[in-house]
The first five atom37 places (N, CA, C, CB, O) and aatype in JSON, in Angstrom:
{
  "aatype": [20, 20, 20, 20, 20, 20, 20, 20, 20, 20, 20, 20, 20, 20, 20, 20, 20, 20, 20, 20, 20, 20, 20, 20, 20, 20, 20, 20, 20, 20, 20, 20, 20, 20, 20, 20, 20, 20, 20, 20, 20, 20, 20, 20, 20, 20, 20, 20, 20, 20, 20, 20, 20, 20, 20, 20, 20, 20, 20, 20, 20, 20, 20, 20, 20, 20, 20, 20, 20, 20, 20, 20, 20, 20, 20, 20, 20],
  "atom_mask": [
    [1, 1, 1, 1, 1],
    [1, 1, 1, 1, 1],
    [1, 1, 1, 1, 1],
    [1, 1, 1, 1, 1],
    [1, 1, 1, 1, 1],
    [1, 1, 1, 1, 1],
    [1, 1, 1, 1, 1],
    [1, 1, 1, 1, 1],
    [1, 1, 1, 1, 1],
    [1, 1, 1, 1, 1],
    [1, 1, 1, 1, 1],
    [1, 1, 1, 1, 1],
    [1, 1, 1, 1, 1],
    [1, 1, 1, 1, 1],
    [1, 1, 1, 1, 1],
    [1, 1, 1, 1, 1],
    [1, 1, 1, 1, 1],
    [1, 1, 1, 1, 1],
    [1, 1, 1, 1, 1],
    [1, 1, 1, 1, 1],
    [1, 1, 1, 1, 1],
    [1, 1, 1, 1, 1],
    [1, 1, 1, 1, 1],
    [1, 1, 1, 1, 1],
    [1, 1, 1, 1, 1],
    [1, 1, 1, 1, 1],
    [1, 1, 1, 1, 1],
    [1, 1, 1, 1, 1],
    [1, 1, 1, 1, 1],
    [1, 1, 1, 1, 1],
    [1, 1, 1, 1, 1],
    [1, 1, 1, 1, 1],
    [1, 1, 1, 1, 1],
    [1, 1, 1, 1, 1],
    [1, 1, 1, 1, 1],
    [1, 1, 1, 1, 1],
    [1, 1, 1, 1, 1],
    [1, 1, 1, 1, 1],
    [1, 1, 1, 1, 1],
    [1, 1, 1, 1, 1],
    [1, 1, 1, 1, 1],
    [1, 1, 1, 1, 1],
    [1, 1, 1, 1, 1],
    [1, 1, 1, 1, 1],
    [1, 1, 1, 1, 1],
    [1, 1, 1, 1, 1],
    [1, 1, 1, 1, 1],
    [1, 1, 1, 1, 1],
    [1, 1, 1, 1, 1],
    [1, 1, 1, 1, 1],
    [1, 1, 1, 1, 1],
    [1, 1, 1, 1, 1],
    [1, 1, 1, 1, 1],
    [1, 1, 1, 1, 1],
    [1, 1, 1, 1, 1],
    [1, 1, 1, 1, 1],
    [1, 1, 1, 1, 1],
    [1, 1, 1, 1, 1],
    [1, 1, 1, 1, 1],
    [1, 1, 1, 1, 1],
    [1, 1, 1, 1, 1],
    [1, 1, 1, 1, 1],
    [1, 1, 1, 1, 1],
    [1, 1, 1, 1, 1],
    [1, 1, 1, 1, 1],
    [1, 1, 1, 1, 1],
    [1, 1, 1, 1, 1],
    [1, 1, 1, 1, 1],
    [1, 1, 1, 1, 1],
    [1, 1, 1, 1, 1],
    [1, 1, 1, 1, 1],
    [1, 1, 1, 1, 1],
    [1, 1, 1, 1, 1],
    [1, 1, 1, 1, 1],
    [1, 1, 1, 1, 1],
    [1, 1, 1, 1, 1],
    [1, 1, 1, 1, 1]
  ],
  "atom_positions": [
    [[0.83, -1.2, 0.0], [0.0, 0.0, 0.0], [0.87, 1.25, 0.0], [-0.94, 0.01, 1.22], [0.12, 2.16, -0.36]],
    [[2.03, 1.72, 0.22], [3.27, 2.49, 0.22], [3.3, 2.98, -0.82], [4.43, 1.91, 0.43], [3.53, 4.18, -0.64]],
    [[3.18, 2.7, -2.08], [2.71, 3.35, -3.41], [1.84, 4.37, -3.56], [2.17, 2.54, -4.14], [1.83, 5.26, -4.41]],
    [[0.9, 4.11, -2.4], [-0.26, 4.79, -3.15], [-0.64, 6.2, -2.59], [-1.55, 3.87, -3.09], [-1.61, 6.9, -2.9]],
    [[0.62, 6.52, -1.42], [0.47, 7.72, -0.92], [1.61, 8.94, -1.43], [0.47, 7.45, 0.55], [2.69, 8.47, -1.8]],
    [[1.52, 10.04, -1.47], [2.21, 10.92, -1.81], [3.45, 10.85, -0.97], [1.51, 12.04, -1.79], [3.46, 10.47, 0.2]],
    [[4.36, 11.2, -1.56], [5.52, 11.58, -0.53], [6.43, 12.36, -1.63], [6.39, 10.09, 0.34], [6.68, 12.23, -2.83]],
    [[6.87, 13.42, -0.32], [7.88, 14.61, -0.39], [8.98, 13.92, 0.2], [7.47, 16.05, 0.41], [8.97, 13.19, 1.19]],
    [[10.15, 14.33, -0.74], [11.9, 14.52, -0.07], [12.51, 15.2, -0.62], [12.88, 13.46, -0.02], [12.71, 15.35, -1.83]],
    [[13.16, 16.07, 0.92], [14.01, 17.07, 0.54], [15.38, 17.0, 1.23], [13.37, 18.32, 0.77], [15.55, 16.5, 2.34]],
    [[16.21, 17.48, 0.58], [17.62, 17.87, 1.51], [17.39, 18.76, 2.8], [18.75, 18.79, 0.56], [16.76, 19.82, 2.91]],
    [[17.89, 18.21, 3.49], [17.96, 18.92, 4.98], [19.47, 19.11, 5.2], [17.26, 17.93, 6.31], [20.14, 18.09, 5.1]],
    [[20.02, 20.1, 5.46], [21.17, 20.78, 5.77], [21.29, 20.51, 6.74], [21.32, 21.94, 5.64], [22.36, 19.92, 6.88]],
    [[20.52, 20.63, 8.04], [20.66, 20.35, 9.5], [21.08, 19.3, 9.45], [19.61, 20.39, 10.38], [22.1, 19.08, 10.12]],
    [[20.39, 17.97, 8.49], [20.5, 16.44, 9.13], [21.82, 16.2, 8.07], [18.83, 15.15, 8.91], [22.54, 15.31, 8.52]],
    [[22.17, 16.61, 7.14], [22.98, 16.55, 6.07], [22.35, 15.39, 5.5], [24.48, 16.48, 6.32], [22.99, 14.39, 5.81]],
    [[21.42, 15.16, 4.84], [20.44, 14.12, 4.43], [19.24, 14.11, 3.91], [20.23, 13.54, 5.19], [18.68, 15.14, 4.25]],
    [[18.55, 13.44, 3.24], [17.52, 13.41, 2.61], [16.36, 12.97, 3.56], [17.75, 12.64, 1.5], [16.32, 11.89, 4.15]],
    [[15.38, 13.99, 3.64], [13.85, 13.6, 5.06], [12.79, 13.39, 3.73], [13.08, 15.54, 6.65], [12.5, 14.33, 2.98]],
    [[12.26, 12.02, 3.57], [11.03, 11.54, 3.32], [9.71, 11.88, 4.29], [11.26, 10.21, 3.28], [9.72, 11.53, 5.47]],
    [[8.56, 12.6, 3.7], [7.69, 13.11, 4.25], [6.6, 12.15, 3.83], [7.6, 14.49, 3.98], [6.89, 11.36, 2.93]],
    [[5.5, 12.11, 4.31], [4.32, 11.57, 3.73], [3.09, 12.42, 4.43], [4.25, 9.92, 3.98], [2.71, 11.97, 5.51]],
    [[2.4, 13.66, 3.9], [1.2, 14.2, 3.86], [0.23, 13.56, 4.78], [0.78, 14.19, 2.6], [0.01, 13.54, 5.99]],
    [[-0.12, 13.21, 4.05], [-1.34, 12.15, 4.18], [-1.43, 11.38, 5.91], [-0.97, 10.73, 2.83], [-2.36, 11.41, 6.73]],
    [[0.01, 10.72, 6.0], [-0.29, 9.92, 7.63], [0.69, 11.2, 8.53], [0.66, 7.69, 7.85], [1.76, 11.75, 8.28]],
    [[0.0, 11.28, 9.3], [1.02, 12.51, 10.32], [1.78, 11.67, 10.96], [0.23, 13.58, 11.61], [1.44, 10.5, 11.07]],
    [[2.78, 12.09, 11.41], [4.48, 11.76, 11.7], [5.35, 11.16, 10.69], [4.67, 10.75, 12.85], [6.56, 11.4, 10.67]],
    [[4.68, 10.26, 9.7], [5.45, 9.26, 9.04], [6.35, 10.02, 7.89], [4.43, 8.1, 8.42], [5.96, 10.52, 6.83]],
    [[7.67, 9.95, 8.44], [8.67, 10.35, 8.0], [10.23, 9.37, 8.07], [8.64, 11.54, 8.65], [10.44, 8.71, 9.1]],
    [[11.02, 9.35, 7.18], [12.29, 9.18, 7.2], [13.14, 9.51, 6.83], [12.52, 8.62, 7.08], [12.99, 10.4, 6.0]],
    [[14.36, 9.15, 7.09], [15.99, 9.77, 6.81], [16.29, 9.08, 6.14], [17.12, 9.9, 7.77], [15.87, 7.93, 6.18]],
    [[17.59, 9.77, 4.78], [18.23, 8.79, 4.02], [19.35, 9.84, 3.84], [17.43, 8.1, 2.66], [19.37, 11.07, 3.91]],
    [[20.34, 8.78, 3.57], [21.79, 9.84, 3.02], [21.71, 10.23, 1.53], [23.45, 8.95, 3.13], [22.21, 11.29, 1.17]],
    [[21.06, 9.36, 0.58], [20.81, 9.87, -0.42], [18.89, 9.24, -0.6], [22.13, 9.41, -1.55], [18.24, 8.31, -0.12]],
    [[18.62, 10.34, -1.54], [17.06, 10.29, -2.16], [16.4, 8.82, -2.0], [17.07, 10.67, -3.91], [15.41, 8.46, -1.37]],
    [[17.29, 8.12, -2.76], [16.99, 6.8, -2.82], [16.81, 5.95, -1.41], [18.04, 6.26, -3.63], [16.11, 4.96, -1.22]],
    [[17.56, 6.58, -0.59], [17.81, 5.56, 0.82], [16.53, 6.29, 1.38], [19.57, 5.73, 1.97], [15.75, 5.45, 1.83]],
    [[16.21, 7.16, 1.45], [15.04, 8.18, 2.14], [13.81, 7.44, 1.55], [15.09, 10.06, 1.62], [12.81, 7.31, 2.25]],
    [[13.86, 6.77, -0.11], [12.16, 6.85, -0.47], [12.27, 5.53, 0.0], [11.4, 7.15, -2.22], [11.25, 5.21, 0.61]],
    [[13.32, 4.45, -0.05], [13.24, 3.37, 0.55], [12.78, 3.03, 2.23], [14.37, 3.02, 0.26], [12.17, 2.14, 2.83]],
    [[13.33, 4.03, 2.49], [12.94, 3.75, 4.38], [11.9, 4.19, 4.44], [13.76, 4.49, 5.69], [11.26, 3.49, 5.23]],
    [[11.09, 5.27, 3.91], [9.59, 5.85, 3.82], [8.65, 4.78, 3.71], [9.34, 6.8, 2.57], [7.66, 4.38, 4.32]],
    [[9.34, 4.45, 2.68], [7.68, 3.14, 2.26], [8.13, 1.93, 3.12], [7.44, 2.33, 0.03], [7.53, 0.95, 2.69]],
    [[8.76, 1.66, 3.93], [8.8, 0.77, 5.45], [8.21, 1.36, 6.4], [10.16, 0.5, 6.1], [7.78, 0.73, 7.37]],
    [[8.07, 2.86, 6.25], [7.58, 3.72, 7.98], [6.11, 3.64, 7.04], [8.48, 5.99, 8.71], [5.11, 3.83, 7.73]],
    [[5.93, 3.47, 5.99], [4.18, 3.79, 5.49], [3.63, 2.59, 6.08], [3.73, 3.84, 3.55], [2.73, 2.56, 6.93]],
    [[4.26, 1.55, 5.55], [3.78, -0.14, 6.15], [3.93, -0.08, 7.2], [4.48, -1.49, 5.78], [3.12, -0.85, 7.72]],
    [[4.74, 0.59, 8.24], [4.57, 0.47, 10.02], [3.17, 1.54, 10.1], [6.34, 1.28, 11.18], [2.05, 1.05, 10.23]],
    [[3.29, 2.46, 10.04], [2.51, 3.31, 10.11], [0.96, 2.75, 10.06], [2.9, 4.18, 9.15], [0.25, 2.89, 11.06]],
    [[0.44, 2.09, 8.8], [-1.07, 1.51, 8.39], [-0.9, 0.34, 9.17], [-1.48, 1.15, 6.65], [-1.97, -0.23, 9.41]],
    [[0.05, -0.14, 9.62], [-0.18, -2.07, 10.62], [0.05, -1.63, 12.1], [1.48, -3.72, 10.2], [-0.12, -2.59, 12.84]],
    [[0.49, -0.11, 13.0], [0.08, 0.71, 13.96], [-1.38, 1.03, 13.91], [0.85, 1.83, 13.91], [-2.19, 0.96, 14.83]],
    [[-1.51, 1.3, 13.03], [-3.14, 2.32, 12.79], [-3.89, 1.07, 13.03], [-3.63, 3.23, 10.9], [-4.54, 0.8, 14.04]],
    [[-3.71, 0.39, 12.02], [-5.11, -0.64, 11.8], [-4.88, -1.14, 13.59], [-4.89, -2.38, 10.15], [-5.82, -0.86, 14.32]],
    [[-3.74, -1.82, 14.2], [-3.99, -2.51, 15.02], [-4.87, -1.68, 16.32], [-2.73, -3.11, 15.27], [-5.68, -2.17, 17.11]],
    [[-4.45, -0.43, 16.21], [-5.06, 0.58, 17.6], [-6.4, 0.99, 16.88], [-3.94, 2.28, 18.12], [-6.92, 1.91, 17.53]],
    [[-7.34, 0.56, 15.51], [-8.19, 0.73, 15.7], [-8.21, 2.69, 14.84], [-8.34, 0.21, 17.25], [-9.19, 3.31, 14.4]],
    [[-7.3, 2.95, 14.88], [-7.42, 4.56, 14.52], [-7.99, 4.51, 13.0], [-5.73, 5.48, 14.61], [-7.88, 3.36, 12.57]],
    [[-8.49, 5.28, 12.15], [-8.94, 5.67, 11.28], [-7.58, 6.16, 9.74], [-9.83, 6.73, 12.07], [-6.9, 7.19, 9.66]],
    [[-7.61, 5.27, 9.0], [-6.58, 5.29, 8.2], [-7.04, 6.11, 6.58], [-6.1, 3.66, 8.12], [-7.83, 5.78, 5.69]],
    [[-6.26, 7.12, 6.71], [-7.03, 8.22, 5.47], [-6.73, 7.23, 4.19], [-6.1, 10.18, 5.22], [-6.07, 6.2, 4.03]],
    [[-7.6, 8.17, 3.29], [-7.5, 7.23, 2.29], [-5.92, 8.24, 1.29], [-9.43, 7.01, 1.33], [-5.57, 9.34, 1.72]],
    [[-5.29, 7.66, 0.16], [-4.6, 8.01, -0.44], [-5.33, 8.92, -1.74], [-3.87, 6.93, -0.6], [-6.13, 8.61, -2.62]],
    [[-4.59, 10.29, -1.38], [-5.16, 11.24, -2.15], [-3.7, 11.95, -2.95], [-6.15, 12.31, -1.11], [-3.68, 13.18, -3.06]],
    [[-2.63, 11.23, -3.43], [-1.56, 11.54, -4.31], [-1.7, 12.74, -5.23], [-1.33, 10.44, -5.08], [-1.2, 13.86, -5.34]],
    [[-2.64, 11.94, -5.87], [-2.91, 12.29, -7.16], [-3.47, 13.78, -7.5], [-3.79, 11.32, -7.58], [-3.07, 14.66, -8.26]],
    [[-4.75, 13.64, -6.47], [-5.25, 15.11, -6.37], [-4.54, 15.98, -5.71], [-6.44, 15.24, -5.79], [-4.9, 17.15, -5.68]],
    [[-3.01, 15.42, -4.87], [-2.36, 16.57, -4.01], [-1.48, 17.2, -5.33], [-1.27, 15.93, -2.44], [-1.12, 18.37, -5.43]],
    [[-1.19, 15.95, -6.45], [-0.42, 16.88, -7.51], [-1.15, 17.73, -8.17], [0.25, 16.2, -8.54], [-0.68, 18.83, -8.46]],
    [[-2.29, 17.42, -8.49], [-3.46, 18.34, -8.97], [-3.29, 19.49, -8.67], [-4.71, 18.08, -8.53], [-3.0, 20.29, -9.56]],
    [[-3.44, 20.02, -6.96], [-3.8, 20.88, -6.42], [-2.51, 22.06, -6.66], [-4.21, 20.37, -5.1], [-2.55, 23.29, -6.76]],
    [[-1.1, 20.84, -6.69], [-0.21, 21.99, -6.64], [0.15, 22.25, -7.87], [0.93, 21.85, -5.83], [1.03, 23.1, -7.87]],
    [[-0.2, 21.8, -9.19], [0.1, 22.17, -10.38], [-0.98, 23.09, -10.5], [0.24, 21.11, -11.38], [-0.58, 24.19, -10.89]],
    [[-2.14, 23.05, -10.31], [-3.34, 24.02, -10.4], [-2.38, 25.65, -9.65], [-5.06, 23.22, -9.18], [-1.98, 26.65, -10.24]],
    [[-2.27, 25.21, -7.92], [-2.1, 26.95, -7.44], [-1.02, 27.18, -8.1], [-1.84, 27.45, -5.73], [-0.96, 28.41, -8.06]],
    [[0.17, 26.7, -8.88], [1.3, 27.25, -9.74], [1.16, 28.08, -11.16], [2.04, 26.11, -10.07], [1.97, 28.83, -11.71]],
    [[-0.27, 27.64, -11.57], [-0.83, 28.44, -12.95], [-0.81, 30.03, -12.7], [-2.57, 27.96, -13.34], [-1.19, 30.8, -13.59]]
  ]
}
């Protein structure tokens, strides 16, 4: 399911490293030394993240990627 959510990575100067973000689930984030190591550890914290959620019962958003690129190619016009 790690596919199907948006995710941001950017260079962080502080961490000297690449921080994988994901929108969509709050906290779920990771570190990588390069891009690649960041989108890789992301989509492991997405799969912890939805098998946390589901087990406590919390409410798991649905994946809205697609329309988040929407939204930001739209306010850039």
């Amino acid at each position: 399911m790690a596919g199907k959510y948006a995710i941001e990575i950017f260079y962080s100067q502080e961490d000297e490293g690449y921080i994988a973000m994901v929108p969509e689930l709050p906290g779920c984030s990771a570190f990588g030394e390069t891009e690649e190591e960041a989108l890789k550890e992301v989509k492991v914290a997405i799969d912890l993240w939805l098998e946390i959620a589901e087990k406590e019962g919390r409410e798991i958003p649905k994946p809205f990627g697609k329309e988040l690129l929407k939204t930001f190619i739209e306010s850039r016009s």
